[in-house]
N, C-alpha and C positions, 0 to 999 in steps of 0.2 A: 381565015385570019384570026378570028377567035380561038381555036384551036391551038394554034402555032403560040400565042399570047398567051396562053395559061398553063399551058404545059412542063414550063420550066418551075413553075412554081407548086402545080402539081408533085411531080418528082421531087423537090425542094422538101416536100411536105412526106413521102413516100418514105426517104432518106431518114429524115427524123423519127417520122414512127417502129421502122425498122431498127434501129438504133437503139431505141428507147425497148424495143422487146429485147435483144438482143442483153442490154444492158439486166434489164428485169430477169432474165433466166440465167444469167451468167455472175450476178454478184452475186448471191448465195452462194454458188462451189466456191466462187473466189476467195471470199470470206470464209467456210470452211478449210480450206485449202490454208491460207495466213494464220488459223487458231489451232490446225494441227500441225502441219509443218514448222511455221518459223513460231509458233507462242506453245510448245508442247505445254508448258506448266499454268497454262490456262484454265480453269474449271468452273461453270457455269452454273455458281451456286446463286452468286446474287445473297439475298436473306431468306433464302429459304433451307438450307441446312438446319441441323440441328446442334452440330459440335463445333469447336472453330477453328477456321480456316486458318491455315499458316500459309500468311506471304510475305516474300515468296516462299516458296518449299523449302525445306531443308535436310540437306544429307544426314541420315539416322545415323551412323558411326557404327557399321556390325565389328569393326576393327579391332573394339575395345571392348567385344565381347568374350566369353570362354563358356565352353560346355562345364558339366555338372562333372565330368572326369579331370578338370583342369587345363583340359586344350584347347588352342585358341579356338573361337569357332569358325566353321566352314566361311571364305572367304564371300560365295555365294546366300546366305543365312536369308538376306531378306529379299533374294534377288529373286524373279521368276512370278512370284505371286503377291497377293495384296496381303499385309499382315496387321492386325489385330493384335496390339503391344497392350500388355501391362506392365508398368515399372514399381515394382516394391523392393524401397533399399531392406523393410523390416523383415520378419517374420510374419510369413503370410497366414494371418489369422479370418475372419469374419469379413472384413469388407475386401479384403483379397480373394476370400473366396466365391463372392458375391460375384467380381467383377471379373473373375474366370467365366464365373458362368453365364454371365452375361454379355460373354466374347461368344461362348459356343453354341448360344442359343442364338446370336446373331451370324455366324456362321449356318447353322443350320438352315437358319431363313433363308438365306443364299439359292436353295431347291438346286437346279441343274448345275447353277455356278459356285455350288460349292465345293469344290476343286478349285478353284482360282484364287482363293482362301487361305490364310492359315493363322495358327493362334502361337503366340508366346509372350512368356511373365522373364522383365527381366529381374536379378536379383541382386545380393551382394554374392561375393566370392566364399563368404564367411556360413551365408546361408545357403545357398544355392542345392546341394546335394539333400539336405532337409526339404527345399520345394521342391523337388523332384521327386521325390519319395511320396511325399501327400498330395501331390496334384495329379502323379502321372496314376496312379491308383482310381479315378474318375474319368481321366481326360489323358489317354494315350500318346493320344496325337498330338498333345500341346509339347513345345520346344519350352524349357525352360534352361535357362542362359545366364550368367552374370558379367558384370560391368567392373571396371574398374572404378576406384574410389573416386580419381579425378572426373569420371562419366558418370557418375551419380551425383556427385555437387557441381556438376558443370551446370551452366546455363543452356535452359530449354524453353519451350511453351508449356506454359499450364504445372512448372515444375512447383512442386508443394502441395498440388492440388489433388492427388492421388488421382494418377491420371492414366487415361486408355489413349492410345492413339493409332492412327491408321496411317503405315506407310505404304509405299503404293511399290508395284514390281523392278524399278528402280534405283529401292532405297530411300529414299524419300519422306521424310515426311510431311502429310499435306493434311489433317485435322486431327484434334485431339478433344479428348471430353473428359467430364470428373467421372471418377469410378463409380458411383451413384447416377450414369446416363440412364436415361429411359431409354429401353432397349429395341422402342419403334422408333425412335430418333435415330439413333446409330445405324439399326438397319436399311431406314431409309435411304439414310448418307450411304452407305454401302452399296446399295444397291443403285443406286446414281451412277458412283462414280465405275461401278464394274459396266455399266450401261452405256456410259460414257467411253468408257478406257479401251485400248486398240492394243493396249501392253496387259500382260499378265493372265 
Protein backbone atom coordinates (compact mmCIF):
# COMPACT_ATOMS: atom_id res chain seq x y z
CA UNK A 1 0.00 0.00 0.00
CA UNK A 2 2.86 2.14 0.74
CA UNK A 3 4.13 1.47 -2.45
CA UNK A 4 1.10 2.25 -4.58
CA UNK A 5 1.08 5.75 -2.20
CA UNK A 6 4.33 7.12 -3.34
CA UNK A 7 4.80 6.30 -6.55
CA UNK A 8 2.93 8.94 -8.26
CA UNK A 9 4.80 11.36 -6.49
CA UNK A 10 7.90 9.59 -7.23
CA UNK A 11 7.39 9.83 -10.93
CA UNK A 12 6.08 13.47 -10.28
CA UNK A 13 9.50 14.13 -9.02
CA UNK A 14 11.31 11.83 -11.97
CA UNK A 15 9.44 14.18 -14.63
CA UNK A 16 10.79 17.26 -13.11
CA UNK A 17 14.36 16.24 -12.99
CA UNK A 18 14.18 15.06 -16.43
CA UNK A 19 12.95 18.13 -17.48
CA UNK A 20 15.28 20.25 -15.86
CA UNK A 21 18.25 18.18 -17.65
CA UNK A 22 16.81 18.16 -20.64
CA UNK A 23 16.28 22.05 -20.32
CA UNK A 24 20.18 22.42 -19.06
CA UNK A 25 21.61 20.72 -22.21
CA UNK A 26 19.28 22.24 -24.60
CA UNK A 27 19.34 26.02 -23.80
CA UNK A 28 22.82 26.65 -24.75
CA UNK A 29 22.14 25.30 -28.68
CA UNK A 30 18.96 27.14 -28.37
CA UNK A 31 20.55 30.36 -27.54
CA UNK A 32 23.25 29.69 -29.86
CA UNK A 33 20.87 28.95 -32.44
CA UNK A 34 18.68 32.63 -31.70
CA UNK A 35 22.43 34.76 -31.63
CA UNK A 36 23.39 33.19 -35.04
CA UNK A 37 20.27 32.66 -36.94
CA UNK A 38 17.74 35.32 -35.97
CA UNK A 39 20.71 38.24 -34.18
CA UNK A 40 23.42 37.66 -37.05
CA UNK A 41 24.77 41.34 -36.23
CA UNK A 42 25.35 40.14 -32.80
CA UNK A 43 29.10 40.25 -31.33
CA UNK A 44 30.22 39.28 -28.14
CA UNK A 45 32.50 41.92 -27.22
CA UNK A 46 31.02 43.24 -24.02
CA UNK A 47 34.16 45.88 -22.78
CA UNK A 48 36.45 43.91 -23.73
CA UNK A 49 37.53 45.01 -27.26
CA UNK A 50 39.83 47.50 -27.80
CA UNK A 51 38.30 49.68 -30.91
CA UNK A 52 34.63 50.75 -31.03
CA UNK A 53 31.87 49.08 -31.63
CA UNK A 54 29.33 50.23 -34.06
CA UNK A 55 25.67 49.54 -33.27
CA UNK A 56 24.15 48.55 -35.02
CA UNK A 57 26.58 47.87 -38.05
CA UNK A 58 26.48 49.82 -40.74
CA UNK A 59 26.60 49.40 -44.60
CA UNK A 60 30.35 50.65 -45.87
CA UNK A 61 29.09 52.08 -49.22
CA UNK A 62 31.68 50.18 -51.87
CA UNK A 63 29.16 51.98 -54.37
CA UNK A 64 30.87 55.31 -54.01
CA UNK A 65 33.92 53.96 -54.49
CA UNK A 66 36.44 53.88 -57.85
CA UNK A 67 39.68 52.25 -58.68
CA UNK A 68 42.96 54.35 -59.10
CA UNK A 69 42.08 54.02 -63.14
CA UNK A 70 38.86 55.94 -62.59
CA UNK A 71 36.37 53.01 -62.69
CA UNK A 72 33.70 52.34 -60.49
CA UNK A 73 35.12 49.77 -58.23
CA UNK A 74 34.25 46.11 -58.31
CA UNK A 75 30.62 45.81 -57.11
CA UNK A 76 32.05 42.87 -54.82
CA UNK A 77 35.22 45.28 -53.12
CA UNK A 78 34.36 44.49 -49.61
CA UNK A 79 32.41 41.41 -49.96
CA UNK A 80 33.86 37.86 -49.30
CA UNK A 81 36.53 38.86 -46.58
CA UNK A 82 37.12 40.96 -43.40
CA UNK A 83 38.64 44.32 -44.51
CA UNK A 84 40.93 46.61 -42.75
CA UNK A 85 39.97 50.27 -44.10
CA UNK A 86 42.05 53.35 -43.85
CA UNK A 87 40.37 56.55 -44.95
CA UNK A 88 42.62 59.59 -45.83
CA UNK A 89 40.83 62.40 -47.83
CA UNK A 90 44.64 63.99 -47.69
CA UNK A 91 47.82 63.11 -49.06
CA UNK A 92 49.08 60.08 -47.46
CA UNK A 93 52.02 61.36 -45.52
CA UNK A 94 53.66 59.99 -41.99
CA UNK A 95 50.60 58.86 -40.11
CA UNK A 96 49.09 57.30 -43.08
CA UNK A 97 51.85 55.55 -43.57
CA UNK A 98 52.00 54.55 -40.08
CA UNK A 99 48.53 53.26 -40.07
CA UNK A 100 49.01 51.14 -43.44
CA UNK A 101 51.33 49.43 -41.71
CA UNK A 102 49.76 48.85 -38.85
CA UNK A 103 46.78 47.24 -40.96
CA UNK A 104 49.49 44.73 -42.45
CA UNK A 105 51.24 43.89 -39.39
CA UNK A 106 47.76 43.14 -38.08
CA UNK A 107 47.02 41.14 -41.01
CA UNK A 108 49.98 39.31 -40.61
CA UNK A 109 49.19 38.20 -37.16
CA UNK A 110 46.13 36.64 -38.58
CA UNK A 111 48.97 33.20 -39.23
CA UNK A 112 46.65 30.68 -40.97
CA UNK A 113 43.62 33.15 -41.27
CA UNK A 114 45.37 35.26 -43.10
CA UNK A 115 43.49 34.87 -46.20
CA UNK A 116 40.27 35.78 -44.72
CA UNK A 117 41.91 39.41 -44.60
CA UNK A 118 42.42 42.07 -46.67
CA UNK A 119 43.78 45.65 -46.57
CA UNK A 120 42.71 49.05 -48.23
CA UNK A 121 43.23 53.08 -47.82
CA UNK A 122 40.38 54.84 -49.08
CA UNK A 123 41.27 58.29 -50.73
CA UNK A 124 40.13 61.33 -52.62
CA UNK A 125 39.61 61.11 -56.48
CA UNK A 126 42.13 63.91 -56.75
CA UNK A 127 44.78 61.83 -54.97
CA UNK A 128 44.20 58.54 -55.43
CA UNK A 129 46.72 57.47 -58.29
CA UNK A 130 49.50 59.27 -56.22
CA UNK A 131 48.53 56.66 -53.20
CA UNK A 132 48.90 54.01 -55.31
CA UNK A 133 51.97 54.78 -56.64
CA UNK A 134 53.72 55.06 -52.98
CA UNK A 135 51.93 52.54 -51.15
CA UNK A 136 51.53 49.81 -53.66
CA UNK A 137 55.59 49.92 -53.93
CA UNK A 138 55.69 48.42 -49.89
CA UNK A 139 52.31 46.71 -49.91
CA UNK A 140 51.17 45.08 -53.04
CA UNK A 141 48.37 43.59 -51.91
CA UNK A 142 46.79 46.58 -50.49
CA UNK A 143 43.47 47.92 -52.77
CA UNK A 144 43.70 51.39 -52.64
CA UNK A 145 40.27 53.21 -53.78
CA UNK A 146 38.70 56.57 -53.81
CA UNK A 147 35.38 58.15 -52.58
CA UNK A 148 33.37 60.43 -53.81
CA UNK A 149 33.39 63.92 -52.22
CA UNK A 150 29.78 63.50 -50.74
CA UNK A 151 31.34 59.92 -49.00
CA UNK A 152 34.28 61.73 -47.55
CA UNK A 153 32.09 64.51 -45.84
CA UNK A 154 29.27 62.28 -45.23
CA UNK A 155 28.59 61.29 -41.73
CA UNK A 156 30.44 58.22 -40.16
CA UNK A 157 31.98 56.74 -36.83
CA UNK A 158 35.10 58.06 -35.66
CA UNK A 159 34.98 60.45 -38.89
CA UNK A 160 37.81 63.24 -38.05
CA UNK A 161 39.51 61.05 -36.09
CA UNK A 162 41.89 59.65 -38.81
CA UNK A 163 40.41 56.41 -38.48
CA UNK A 164 40.98 52.55 -39.39
CA UNK A 165 38.04 50.36 -39.50
CA UNK A 166 37.02 46.92 -39.76
CA UNK A 167 34.32 45.80 -42.07
CA UNK A 168 33.20 42.49 -41.92
CA UNK A 169 32.59 39.97 -45.37
CA UNK A 170 29.26 41.63 -45.77
CA UNK A 171 30.09 45.01 -46.11
CA UNK A 172 29.53 46.09 -42.97
CA UNK A 173 30.91 47.92 -40.79
CA UNK A 174 31.25 46.85 -37.22
CA UNK A 175 34.49 48.83 -35.29
CA UNK A 176 36.61 51.49 -35.94
CA UNK A 177 39.91 52.79 -34.12
CA UNK A 178 42.20 56.21 -34.49
CA UNK A 179 45.05 55.60 -36.69
CA UNK A 180 47.41 55.76 -33.72
CA UNK A 181 45.75 52.01 -32.46
CA UNK A 182 47.97 49.78 -30.58
CA UNK A 183 48.31 47.29 -32.92
CA UNK A 184 47.68 44.32 -30.15
CA UNK A 185 44.39 45.99 -29.52
CA UNK A 186 43.33 45.71 -33.23
CA UNK A 187 44.72 42.24 -33.55
CA UNK A 188 43.07 41.00 -30.82
CA UNK A 189 39.67 42.38 -32.10
CA UNK A 190 40.50 40.71 -35.27
CA UNK A 191 41.17 37.80 -34.28
CA UNK A 192 37.89 37.58 -32.12
CA UNK A 193 35.83 38.44 -34.59
CA UNK A 194 37.45 36.02 -37.37
CA UNK A 195 36.95 33.46 -34.34
CA UNK A 196 33.70 34.19 -33.97
CA UNK A 197 32.54 34.68 -37.82
CA UNK A 198 30.90 31.63 -39.75
CA UNK A 199 31.18 34.43 -43.05
CA UNK A 200 34.40 35.37 -44.63
Amino acid sequence: MMTEQYAPKSRGRSRLVLAGLFALFFSPIFAAWVLNIELPRWLPFGKTNHGNLVEPAAQFGASALTGADGLPADSELLEGKWTLVYVEPSACLAECEQAVYRMRQSRFAMGKEIDRVQKMVITSTVLVKAAAQKLHGDDPDLKVVAATPEWLNGSRPGKGEAEIYIVDPQGFLVMWYRADVDPGGLIKDLKRLLKISKIG
